[in-house]
C-alpha positions in Angstrom: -59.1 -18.4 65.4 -58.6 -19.9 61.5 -55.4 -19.2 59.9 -56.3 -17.7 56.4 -54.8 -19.8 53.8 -52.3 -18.1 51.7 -52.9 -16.3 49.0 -51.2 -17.7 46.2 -51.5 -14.6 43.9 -50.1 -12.0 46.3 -47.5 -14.4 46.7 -46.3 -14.5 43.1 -47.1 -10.6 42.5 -44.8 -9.9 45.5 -42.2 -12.5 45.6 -42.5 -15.5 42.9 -42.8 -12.8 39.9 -39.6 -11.8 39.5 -38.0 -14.8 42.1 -35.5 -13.2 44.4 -33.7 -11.7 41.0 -32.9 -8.0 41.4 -32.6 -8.0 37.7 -35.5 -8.9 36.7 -37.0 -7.4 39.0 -35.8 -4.2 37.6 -36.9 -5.2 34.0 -40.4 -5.7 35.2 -40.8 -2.4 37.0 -38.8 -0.6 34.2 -41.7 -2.2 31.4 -44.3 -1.1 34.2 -43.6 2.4 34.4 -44.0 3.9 31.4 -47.9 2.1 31.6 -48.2 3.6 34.8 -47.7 7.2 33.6 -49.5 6.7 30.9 -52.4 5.5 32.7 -52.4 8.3 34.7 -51.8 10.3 32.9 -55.0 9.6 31.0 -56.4 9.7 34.6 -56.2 13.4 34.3 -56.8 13.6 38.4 -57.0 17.1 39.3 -55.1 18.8 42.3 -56.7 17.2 45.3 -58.6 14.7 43.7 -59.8 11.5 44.7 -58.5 8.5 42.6 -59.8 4.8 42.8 -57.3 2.3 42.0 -59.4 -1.2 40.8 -57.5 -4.0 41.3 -54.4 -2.2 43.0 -52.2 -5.3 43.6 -48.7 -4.1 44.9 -49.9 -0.3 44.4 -47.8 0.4 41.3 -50.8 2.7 40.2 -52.2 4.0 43.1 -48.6 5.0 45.0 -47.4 6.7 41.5 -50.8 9.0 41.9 -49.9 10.3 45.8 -46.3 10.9 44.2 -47.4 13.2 41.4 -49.7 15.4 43.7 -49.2 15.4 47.5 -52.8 16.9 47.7 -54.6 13.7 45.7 -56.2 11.0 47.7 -56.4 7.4 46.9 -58.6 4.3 47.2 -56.3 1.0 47.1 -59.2 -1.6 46.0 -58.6 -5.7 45.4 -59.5 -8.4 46.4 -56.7 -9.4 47.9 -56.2 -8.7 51.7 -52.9 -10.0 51.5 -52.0 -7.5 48.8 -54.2 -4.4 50.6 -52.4 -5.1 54.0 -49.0 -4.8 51.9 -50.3 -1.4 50.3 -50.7 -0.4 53.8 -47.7 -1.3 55.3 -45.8 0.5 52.4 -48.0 3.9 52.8 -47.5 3.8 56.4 -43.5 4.0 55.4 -43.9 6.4 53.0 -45.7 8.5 55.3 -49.2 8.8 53.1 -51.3 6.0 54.9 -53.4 9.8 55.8 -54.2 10.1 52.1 -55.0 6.5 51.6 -58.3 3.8 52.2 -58.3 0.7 51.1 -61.3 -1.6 50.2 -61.5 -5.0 49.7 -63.6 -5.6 47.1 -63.9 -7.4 43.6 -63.8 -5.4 40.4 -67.3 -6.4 39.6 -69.3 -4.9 43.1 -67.5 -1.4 44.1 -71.5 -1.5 46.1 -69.2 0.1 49.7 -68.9 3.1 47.6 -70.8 5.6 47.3 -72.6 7.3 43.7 -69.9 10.0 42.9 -67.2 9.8 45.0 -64.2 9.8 43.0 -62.4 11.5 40.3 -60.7 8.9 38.4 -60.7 5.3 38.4 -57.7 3.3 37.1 -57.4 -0.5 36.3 -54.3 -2.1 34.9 -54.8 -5.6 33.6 -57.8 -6.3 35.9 -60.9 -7.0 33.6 -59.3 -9.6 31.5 -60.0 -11.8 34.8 -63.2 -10.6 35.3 -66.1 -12.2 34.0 -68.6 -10.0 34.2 -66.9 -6.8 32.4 -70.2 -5.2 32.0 -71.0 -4.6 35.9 -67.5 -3.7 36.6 -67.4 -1.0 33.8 -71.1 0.3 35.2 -70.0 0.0 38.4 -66.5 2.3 37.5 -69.1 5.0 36.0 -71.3 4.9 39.0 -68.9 5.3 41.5 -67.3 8.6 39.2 -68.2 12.0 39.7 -69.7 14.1 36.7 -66.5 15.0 34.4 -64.5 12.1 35.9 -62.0 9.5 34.0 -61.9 6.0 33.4 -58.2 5.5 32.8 -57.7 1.8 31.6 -54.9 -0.8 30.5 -55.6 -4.3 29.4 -53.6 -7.3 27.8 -55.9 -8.7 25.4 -54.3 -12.4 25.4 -56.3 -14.1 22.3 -54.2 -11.4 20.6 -51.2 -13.5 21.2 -52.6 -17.3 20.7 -51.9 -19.7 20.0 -48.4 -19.3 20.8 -45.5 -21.5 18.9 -44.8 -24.7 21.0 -41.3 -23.1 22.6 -42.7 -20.2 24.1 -44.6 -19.9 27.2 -45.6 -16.6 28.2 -43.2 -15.3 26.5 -40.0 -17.4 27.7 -37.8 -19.6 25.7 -38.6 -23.2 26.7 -37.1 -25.1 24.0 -35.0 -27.0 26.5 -38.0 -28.1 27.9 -41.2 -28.3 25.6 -42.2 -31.7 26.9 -42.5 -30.6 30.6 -44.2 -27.1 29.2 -46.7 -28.9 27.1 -47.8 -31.0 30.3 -48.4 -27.7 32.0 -50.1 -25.6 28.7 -52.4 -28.7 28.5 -53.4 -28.3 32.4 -54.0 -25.0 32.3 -56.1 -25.2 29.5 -58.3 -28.1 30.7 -58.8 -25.4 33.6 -59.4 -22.2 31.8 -60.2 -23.0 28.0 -58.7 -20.3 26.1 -61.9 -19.6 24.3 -63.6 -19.7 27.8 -62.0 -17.5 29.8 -62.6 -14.3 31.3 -61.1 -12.2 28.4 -62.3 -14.6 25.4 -64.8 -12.2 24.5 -66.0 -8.8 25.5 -69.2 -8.5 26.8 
């Protein structure tokens, strides 16, 4: 049997984000809750409802929806295994894994579900790494009953470039600029800002 590699990106969500520090921890999810609510609260997910969560990552979306209705169900979708495996653990703890599927699936092919299955479909910062917006959005309206939401959030990064020389995302590294410009300059030879998946909409 092949080990599966690790996935990097679950790794950072879940551990490398906020690096062991309670603190900042705590600063993340207290800037992430108020975009939860208000995402779902745009959801507008009636009593019993069904709820598709695009790009779940560590649930933040889809476990605040079971928490405001104990009737709503919820699909936890990424493409992440690592991540949905997490999402299941949790629910299992929390005593909802009966009100909860989970789908492995990019943003951009939702093709496992059915025309008009859900209620509400929620995305927080998922389509500014998609590149293909148009078939995700298409395939969010397919998948949604008649009367259903689209409730979404997105960073829209050009909005914030270029950035002065002594930040980097948003920290401080005057201490270091030399070492931060060596990794600014590789991560743009990889992903050219005006390249990437949220340079322009399509």
């Amino acid at each position: 049997m092949t080990e599966r590699a690790p996935d990097l990106w679950a790794q950072w969500l879940l551990d490398r984000r906020h690096g062991g520090d309670a603190r900042r921890l705590k600063a993340t999810l207290d800037f992430l809750y108020p975009v939860r609510d208000k995402v779902l609260t745009s959801a507008r997910l009636k009593n019993g409802g069904t709820l598709l969560d695009v790009g779940c990552g560590d649930g933040l979306i889809a476990f605040g929806a079971l928490d405001r209705d104990p009737t709503a169900r919820v699909i936890f979708s990424d493409i992440s295994t690592d991540l949905l495996e997490h999402a299941a653990s949790l629910a299992r703890r929390m005593q909802v894994a009966d009100r909860c599927e989970f789908l492995c699936a990019p943003a951009d092919d939702l093709s496992a579900l059915r025309d008009g299955t859900v209620d509400a479909v929620t995305t927080r910062s998922v389509l500014i790494y998609v590149a293909d917006k148009r078939r995700a959005v298409h395939g969010f309206y397919r998948v949604l009953r008649l009367g259903g939401r689209l409730s979404v959030f997105e960073p829209i990064n050009r909005f914030g470039e270029p950035q002065p020389p002594e930040i980097f995302y948003g920290f401080d590294v005057t201490p270091v600029m030399p070492i931060a410009a060596k990794v600014k300059a590789v991560h743009q030879r990889l992903q050219p800002f005006r390249c990437g998946p949220d340079a322009e909409p399509r």
